[in-house]
N, C-alpha and C positions, 0 to 999 in steps of 0.2 A: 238363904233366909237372913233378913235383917232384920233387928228386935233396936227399938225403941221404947223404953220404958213399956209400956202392955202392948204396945201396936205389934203388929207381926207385917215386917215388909217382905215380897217374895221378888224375886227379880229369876229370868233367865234371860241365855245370848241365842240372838238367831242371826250367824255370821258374823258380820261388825257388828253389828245393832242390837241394846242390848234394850229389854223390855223391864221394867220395876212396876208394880203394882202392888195397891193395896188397897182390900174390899175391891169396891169396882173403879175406884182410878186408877189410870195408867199414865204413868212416866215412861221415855222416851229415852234413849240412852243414842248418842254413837260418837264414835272412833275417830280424833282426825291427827293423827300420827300418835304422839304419847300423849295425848290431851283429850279427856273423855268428855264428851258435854250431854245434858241432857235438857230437855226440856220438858216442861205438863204445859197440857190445852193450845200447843204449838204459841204461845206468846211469853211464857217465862221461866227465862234463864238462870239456868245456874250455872256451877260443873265439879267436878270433882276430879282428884287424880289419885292411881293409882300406886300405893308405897308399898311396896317388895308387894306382900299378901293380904294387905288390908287398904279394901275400899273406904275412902272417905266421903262420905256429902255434904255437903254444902248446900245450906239454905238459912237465906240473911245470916244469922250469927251463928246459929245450932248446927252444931255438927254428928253427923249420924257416924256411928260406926258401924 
């Protein structure tokens, strides 16, 4: 679970592929060596990496923790 000021983001992994959603969007995660990319509505980019135990995201400037 990832918190955003009130938003509740849920994410889990199915294999490489990692599914994030919140309400009823879903983001898109996966794996291409140490580099995590995810996409929504298969046309926009982000990515995010992995530091020891905490994910980061990345989108335009705001960063999720």
């Amino acid at each position: 679970h990832f918190y955003k000021n009130y938003d509740t983001f849920h994410f889990y992994k199915n294999y490489d592929t990692f599914y994030f959603y919140k309400n009823y969007d879903t983001f898109y995660f996966y794996r291409n060596y140490d580099t995590f990319y995810f996409y929504i509505n298969y046309n926009t980019f982000h990515y995010y990496k992995k530091n020891y135990d905490t994910f980061h995201f990345y989108k335009d400037y705001v960063t999720f923790h």
